[in-house]
N, C-alpha and C positions, 0 to 999 in steps of 0.2 A: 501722399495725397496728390491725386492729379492735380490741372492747372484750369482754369477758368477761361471759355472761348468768350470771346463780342460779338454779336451781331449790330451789324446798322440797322434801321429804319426798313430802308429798302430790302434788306437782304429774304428776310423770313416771306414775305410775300412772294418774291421770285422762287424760294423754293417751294412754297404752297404749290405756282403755279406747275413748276415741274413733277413736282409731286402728281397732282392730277393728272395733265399731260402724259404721264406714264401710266399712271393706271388705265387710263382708256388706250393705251397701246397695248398693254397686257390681255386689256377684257377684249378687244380687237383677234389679237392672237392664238386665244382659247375658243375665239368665235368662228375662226376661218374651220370650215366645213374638213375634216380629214377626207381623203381619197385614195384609191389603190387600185390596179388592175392585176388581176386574175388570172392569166395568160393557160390554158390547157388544149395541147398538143395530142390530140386523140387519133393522130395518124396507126393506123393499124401497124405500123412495120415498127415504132415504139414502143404497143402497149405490150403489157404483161401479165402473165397470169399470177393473180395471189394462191400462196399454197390454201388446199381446200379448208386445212386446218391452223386455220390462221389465229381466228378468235375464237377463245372456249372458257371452261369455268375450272377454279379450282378450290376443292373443298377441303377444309381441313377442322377434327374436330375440335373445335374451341368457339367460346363463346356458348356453349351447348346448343351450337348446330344441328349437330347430333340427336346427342339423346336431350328430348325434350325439345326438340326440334325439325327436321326432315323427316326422321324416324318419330314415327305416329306412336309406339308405347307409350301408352297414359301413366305407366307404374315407373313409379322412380326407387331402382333396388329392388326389383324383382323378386329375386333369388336369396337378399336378406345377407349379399354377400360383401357388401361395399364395408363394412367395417372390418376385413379380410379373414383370413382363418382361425384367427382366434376367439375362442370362447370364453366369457361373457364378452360382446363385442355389441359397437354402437349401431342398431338399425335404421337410422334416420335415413328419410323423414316419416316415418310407421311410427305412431304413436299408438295409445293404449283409450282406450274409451268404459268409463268406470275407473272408481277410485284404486286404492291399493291393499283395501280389503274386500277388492271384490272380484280382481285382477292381479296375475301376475305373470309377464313375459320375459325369458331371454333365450338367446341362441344356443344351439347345441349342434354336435355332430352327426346328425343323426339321418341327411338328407340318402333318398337312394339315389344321385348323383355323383359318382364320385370326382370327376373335374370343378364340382362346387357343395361340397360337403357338407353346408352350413344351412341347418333348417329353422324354420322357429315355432318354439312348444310355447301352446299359453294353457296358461291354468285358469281353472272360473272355480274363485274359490266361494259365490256367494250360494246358502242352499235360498234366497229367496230373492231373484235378481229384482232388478230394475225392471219396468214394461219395457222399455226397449232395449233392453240387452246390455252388455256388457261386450269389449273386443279389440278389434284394430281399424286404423284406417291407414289410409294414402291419401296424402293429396298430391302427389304426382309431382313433375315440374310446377311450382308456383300455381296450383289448381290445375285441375281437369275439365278441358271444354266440352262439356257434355250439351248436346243440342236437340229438341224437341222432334221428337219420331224418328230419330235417328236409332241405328242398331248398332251394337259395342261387344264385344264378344269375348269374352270369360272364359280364362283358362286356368288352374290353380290343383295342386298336387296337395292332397289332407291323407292323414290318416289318428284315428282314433280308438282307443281300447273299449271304448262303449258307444253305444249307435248316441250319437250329437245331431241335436237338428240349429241350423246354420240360415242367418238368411243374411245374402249378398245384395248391398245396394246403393245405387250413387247418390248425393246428396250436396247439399248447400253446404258451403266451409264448418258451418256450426253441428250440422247433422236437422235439421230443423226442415228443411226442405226437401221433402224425397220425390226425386225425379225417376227410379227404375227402380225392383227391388225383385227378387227373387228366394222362396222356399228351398233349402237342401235340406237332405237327409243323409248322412255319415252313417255306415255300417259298422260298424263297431269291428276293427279288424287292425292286426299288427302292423299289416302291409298297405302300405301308401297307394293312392286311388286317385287319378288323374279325374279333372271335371271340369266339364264344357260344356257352359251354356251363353245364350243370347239375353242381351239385358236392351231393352226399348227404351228409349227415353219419353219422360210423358212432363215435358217443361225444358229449357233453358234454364243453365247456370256454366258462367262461365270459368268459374272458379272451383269446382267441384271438386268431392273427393269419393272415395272408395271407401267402403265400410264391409266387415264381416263382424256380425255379431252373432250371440247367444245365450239363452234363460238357465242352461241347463247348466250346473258343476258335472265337472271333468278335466279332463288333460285334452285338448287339440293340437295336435303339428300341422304346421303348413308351409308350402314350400313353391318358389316361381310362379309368383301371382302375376298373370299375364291381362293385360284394358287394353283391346284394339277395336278403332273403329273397324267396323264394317266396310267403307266405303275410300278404301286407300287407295293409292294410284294404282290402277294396274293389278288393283288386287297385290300387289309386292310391300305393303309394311309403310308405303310414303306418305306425308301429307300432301294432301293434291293440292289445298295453296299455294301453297307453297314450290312444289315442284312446278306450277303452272307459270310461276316467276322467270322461274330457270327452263324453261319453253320457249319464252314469250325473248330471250337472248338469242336463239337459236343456234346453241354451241356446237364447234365442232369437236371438241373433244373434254373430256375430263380427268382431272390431275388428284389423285384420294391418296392417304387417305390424310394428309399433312406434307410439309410443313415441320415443326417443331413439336407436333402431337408422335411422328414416327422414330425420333430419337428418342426422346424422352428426358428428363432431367439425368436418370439415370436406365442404363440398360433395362433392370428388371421390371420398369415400368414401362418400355418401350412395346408399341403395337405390334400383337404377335397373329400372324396370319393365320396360322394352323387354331390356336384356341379362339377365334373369332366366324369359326365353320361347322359347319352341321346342323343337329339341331336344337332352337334357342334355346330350351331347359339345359343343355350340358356345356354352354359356352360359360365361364367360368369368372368372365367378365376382369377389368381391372383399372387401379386407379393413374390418372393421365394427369402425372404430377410436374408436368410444365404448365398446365392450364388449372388444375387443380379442380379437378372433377371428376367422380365414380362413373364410368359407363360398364352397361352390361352385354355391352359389344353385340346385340341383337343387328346394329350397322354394322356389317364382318365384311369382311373381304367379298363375298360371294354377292351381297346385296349392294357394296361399291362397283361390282363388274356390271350388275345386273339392272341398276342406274346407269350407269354408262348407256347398255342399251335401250333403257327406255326414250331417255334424252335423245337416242339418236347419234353418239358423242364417240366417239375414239377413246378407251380407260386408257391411263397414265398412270399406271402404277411405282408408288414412290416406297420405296423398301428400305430397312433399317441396314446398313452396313457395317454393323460392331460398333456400331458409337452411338455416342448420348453425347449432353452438356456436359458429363463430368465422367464418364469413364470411355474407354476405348479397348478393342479386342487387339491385339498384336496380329498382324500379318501372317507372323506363323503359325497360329492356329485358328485362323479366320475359317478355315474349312467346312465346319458345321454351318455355320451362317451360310454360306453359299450354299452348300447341300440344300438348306432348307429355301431359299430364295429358287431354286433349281426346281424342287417340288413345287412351290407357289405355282411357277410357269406351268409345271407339268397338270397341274390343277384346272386353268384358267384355259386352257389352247391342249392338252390332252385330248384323245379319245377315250370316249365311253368305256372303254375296255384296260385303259393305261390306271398304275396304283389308285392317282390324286384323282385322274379324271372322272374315276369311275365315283367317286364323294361327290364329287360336281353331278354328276349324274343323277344321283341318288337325293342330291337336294331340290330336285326340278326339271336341271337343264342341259339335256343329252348334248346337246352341241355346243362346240367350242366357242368359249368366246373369244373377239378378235384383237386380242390383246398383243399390242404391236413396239409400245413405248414402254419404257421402264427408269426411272431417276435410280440410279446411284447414291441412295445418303440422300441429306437435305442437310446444305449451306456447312456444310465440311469439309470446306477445301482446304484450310488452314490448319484440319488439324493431322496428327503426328503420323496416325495411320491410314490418313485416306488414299494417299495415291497408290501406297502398295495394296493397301485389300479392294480399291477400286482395278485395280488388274486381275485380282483375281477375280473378281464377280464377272469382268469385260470378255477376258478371257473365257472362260465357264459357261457363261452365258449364248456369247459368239457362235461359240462349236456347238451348243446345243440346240440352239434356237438363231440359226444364220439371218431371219428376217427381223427380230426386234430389233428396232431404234433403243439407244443407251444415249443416257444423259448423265455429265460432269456436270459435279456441281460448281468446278472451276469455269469464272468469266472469262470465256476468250471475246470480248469485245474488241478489248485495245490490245492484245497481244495471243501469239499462238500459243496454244496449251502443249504443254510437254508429256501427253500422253493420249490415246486414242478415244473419240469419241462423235458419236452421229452428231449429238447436239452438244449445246454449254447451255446450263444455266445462269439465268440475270432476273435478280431482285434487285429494285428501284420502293424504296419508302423513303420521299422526303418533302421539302416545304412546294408548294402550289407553283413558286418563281423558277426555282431548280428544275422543277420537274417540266416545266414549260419552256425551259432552253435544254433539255434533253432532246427536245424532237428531233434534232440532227446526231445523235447520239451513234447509229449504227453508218453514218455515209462512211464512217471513214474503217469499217470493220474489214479485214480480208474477205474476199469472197472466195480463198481456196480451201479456206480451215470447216469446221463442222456448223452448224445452222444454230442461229440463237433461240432457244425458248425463253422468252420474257417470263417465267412463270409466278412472276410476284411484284408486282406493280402497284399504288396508290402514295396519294398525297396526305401526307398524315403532320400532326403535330400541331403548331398554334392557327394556322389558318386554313384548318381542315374540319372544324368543327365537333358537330356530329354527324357530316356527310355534309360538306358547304358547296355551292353552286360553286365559287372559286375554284373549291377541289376536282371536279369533275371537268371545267374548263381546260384547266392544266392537264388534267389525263387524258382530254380530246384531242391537243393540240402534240403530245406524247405519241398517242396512238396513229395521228395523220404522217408520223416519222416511221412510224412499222411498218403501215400500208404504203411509204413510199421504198422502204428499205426489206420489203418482204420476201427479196431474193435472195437473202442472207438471214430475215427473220420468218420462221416459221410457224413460232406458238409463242400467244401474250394472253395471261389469266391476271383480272383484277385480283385482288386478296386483302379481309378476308372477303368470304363472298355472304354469312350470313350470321347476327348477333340476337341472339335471345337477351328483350329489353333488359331481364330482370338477372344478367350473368355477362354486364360488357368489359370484356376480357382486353378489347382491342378495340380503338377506337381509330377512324371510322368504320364500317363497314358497308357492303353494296345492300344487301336486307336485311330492314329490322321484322324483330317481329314480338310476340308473344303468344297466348295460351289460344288467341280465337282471330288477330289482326296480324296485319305485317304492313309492309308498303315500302318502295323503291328510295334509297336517297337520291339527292341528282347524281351520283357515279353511277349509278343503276342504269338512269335514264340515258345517259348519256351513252350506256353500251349499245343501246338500241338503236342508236343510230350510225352502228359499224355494224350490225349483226348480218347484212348482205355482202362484206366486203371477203367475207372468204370466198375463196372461187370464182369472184369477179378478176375482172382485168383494171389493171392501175395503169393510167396514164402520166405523164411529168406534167409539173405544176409550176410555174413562174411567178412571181407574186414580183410586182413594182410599184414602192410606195416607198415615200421616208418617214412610214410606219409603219413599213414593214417590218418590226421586233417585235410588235405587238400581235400578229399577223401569223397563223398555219396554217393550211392548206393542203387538200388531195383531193384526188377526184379519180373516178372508178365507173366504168359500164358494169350492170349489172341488168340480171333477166326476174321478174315477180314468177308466182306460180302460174298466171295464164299466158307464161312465153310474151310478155311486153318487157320491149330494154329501153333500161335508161341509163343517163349521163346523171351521177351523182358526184356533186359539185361539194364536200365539207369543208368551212372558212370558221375559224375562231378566231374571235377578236377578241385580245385577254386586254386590251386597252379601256380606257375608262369613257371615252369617248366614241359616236358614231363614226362610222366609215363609210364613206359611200366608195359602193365599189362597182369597176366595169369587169363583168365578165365575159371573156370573150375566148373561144374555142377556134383552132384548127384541125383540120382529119376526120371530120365527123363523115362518116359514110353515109348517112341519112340525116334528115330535116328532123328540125325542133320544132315537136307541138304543142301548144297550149291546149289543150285538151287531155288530162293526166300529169299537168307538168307541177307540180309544189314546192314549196317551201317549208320547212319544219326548225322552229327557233326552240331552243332551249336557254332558258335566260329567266332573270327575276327584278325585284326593284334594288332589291341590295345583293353584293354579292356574295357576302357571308350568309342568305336565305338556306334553310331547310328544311327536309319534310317532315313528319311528325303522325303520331294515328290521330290525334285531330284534325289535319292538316295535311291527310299523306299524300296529296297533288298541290302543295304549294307551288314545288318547283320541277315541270315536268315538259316534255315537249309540244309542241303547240304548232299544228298545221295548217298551215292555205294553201289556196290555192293562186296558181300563178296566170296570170294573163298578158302579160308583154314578155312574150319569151321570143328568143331567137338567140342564132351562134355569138350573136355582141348583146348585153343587155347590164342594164345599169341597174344595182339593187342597193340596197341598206344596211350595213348589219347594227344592231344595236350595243351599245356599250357592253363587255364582259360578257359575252352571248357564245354558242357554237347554232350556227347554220348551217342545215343539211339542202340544198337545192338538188330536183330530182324533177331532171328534165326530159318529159316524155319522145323517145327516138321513134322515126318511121319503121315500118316491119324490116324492109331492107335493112337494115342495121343487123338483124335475129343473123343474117346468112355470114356477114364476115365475125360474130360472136362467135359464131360454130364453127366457120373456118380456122381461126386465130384459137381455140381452144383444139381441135384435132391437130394443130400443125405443133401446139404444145406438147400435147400427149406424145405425138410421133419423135418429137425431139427427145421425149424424159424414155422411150422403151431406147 
């Protein structure tokens, strides 16, 4: 047992009083106002040019990004083949409409496809059905968005020994509500009979499904039941919400089509380029058994290149190298995989007239596309057989195709790689604090060795949420280390980039979405306000405060589409407390206007906030306008905030941009 202290009379009151006396020292201390000065040095003979492909996206399927995602196919299992080649096999999620003496369905071999063999015969065994029939449905990814006067276009392979009459039509989850419906007539014939028509919609449901029914006994087959809107991106298979997300980022390049989706748990489930090409009835589809989901690969390689150029974007082609999670090819017979990574290129950058190219061809797109980057594997640098069958792919490649960039999946950040390579890859997934004392992550990287692609980046785990303002803060103040280290860094991709509500595989992600909504988390928001910085010029940033740990910084000239330049000034303040802070600029070649000059906060009341489809602008960025501007000027940031200031420059400014960017160019020929 401890001992027993005295106090006197006197004693306890004199600490009462130091007691207090400290607290209003403390409350004093927490009061004094933080401050910091900003220091940017925009003298021309400093600044530098960011590679053009700085910031970009990378997608990979999981999550059902993909399918039931990006890719507009309302049919989930099309083809009837996702329960694989064997017969009797599980067609989920095709259900049966009518009892079981009145119906009966299962799979057979019997498709005239031969890359997906697998068709489905149904029997209608009633001679006196139901008024509405007896049959099948789909209801798609988690229901079918089907929207009022919209057009949805039906594609589906039958055939029948006696003429069937068939009516196709979308409907409420229950069958209860019929929004489009359409009369067929089946010719009664051995041979299978493609059919294609237009279905209108006359109602909203956003949960909808696909219905084929019929009165009549018989036998029907049916086989690659295709639901596409009418009104995709581009007419190319996208949903245009979607893609309008990944617009509004303004990427410069794109990294497909994984990740951990292109190894595969194991090889034979790994992403195969060749059966992911031509056309969508014979791609043969397969299951993506790291993520654990059936795709019918209608997203193939050709429609990853062919996003690439919608976006506008650079493709990044990431190729399997003999390895999975659990098996590996030996070096010595890695050959065939090369061969066929060899074709891929010859596919994608061929002429119309070359084996592969002339496929490309014949799917749309006479001309090559400009396929320049290519990964080596993904996150295989540890294992047994990567450095020697990455030489052979390097090699192979090299002599074939002298202009593709080749990316290791080994990090050369902190040490050179002991084998040859344009770029190294670097994945960063960790807590909000970590990821925010990264930002000096590449100052100390050589700059003789090959150029880093960030190509997998986010704050993930306990205080990442489901996309937390915290999170996105830390990735700001991460990214303001790229754009100052961007002569050694080349390419940084958030990841993942998008999460189907009702399949989250990985958590956070940069878009949610579902069957009809989506909406940004703050990492999202927060890209938006780098999305200018490729191709700009980055100046050196000084920051002086003794809180400055709390404190990132860069800043960047950049030109809008009507040729106006400005000085963009990005300050995260990951501290919990305001900062007042002095900005003040050297080198500017031109005067600061108020007139076009703003400010854009990103920030909320807490900083674990997120967004939600109730709520999908809780936490989003938020512009003014600025009125006491000049090369010194004293601003605010708010607690746990990223501010972008974007200081409108005199035209004079436009002539030494164009200077200082020709005099780049003439250095890099």
């Amino acid at each position: 047992m401890g001992s027993k202290e005295c106090f006197s009379e006197t004693t306890i009151p004199c600490l009462l009083l130091l007691f207090c006396l400290g607290c209003k020292c403390l409350a004093s201390e927490f009061a004094v106002t933080q401050t910091a000065t900003v220091k940017v040095d925009a003298t021309p003979e400093l600044a530098r040019k960011i590679p053009d492909t700085l910031f970009g996206l990378f997608f990979e399927e999981i999550n059902h990004a993909g399918a039931g995602g990006i890719w507009a196919e309302l049919v989930s299992n099309r083809g009837f083949e996702a329960g694989g080649p064997h017969t009797p096999s599980n067609i989920h999620p095709w259900s049966t409409i009518g009892d079981d003496s009145s119906i009966f369905v299962a799979t057979d071999r019997s498709s005239c496809f031969s890359r997906n063999i697998i068709a489905l015969r149904m029997e209608v065994l009633c001679n006196d059905c139901p008024a509405d029939g007896v049959g099948i449905y789909n209801p798609g990814f988690w229901g079918m968005n089907i929207e009022d006067g919209k057009t949805y276009n039906l594609v589906f392979y039958v055939k029948s020994p006696e003429t069937a009459d068939l009516r196709v039509s979308l409907t409420s989850p229950d069958g209860l509500q019929n929004l489009a419906s359409i009369n067929i007539t089946v010719s009664g014939t051995s041979n299978w009979i493609k059919m294609e028509h237009k279905l209108v919609a006359e109602g909203t449901n956003r949960t909808s499904r696909l219905q084929i029914t019929t009165n009549k006994k018989g036998v029907i087959w049916f086989d690659q039941i295709s639901l596409m809107p009418a009104d995709t991106y581009r007419g190319h298979g996208f949903r245009t919400d979607l893609i309008s997300m990944l617009l509004d980022l303004k990427p410069r390049f794109l990294r497909f089509p994984g990740g951990c989706f292109v190894e595969g748990e194991w090889l034979r489930n790994a992403f195969r380029w060749r059966e992911s090409i031509g056309p969508w009835e014979e791609r043969p589809g397969h299951f993506g058994d790291v993520w654990h989901y059936w795709t019918d690969d209608g997203l193939g390689y050709y429609e990853y290149l062919q996003l690439s150029e919608d976006l506008g974007a650079a493709p990044v082609w990431v190729f399997n190298n003999g390895i999975s999670h659990h098996d590996e090819v030996d070096t010595a017979v890695i050959a065939p995989f090369v061969k066929d990574v060899l074709d891929s290129l010859e596919f994608a950058k061929g002429s119309a007239n070359s084996t592969w190219g002339s496929v490309r061809a014949a799917m749309g797109h006479p001309e090559p596309f400009p396929l320049k980057y290519v990964a080596i594997g993904n996150e295989d640098c540890w294992k047994k057989h990567y450095r020697g069958n990455y030489l052979k792919f390097y090699n192979a490649i090299r002599e074939a195709y002298p202009d593709i960039q080749m990316i290791s999946n080994c990090d050369g950040s902190s040490r050179r790689l002991d084998h040859p390579a344009d770029l190294f890859d670097f994945h960063v997934y960790t807590d909000s604090r970590t990821l925010f004392s990264m930002r000096n992550t590449f100052d100390r990287t050589s700059r003789d060795g090959p150029k880093a692609f960030v190509s997998e980046y986010a704050v993930w785990q306990h205080d990442a949420g489901k996309g937390s303002l915290l999170a996105s803060l830390a990735e700001a103040a991460f990214l303001t280390g790229l754009e100052r280290n961007s002569d050694i860094v080349q390419m940084a991709s958030y990841a993942p980039l998008f999460v189907n509500s009702n399949d989250r595989k990985w958590n956070p992600d940069a878009i949610v979405f579902n069957t009809w909504q989506h909406y940004g988390t703050p990492s999202y928001w927060m890209q938006t306000l780098f999305r200018e910085s490729s191709g700009a010029m980055v100046h050196p940033v000084a920051i002086n405060s003794r809180y400055s740990g709390s404190l990132a910084a860069s800043a960047i000239t950049w030109q809008d589409s009507g040729n106006n330049s400005f000085l963009r000034v990005k300050i995260v303040n990951f501290g919990r407390h305001t900062v007042i802070v002095r900005i003040s600029t050297i080198g500017l070649q031109a005067s600061v206007n108020a007139l076009g000059s703003t400010a854009t906060v990103l920030t909320s009341g807490n900083v674990m906030d997120e967004n939600s489809f109730s709520h999908p602008k809780k936490v989003v960025p938020v512009k003014r306008q600025l009125r006491n501007v000049a090369e010194s000027m004293q601003v605010s940031l708010a607690p746990r905030s990223l501010t972008s200031f974007d200081l409108a420059l005199a035209q004079s400014k436009l002539v030494t941009l164009a200077e200082k960017n020709d005099e780049y160019l003439r250095s890099e020929i």
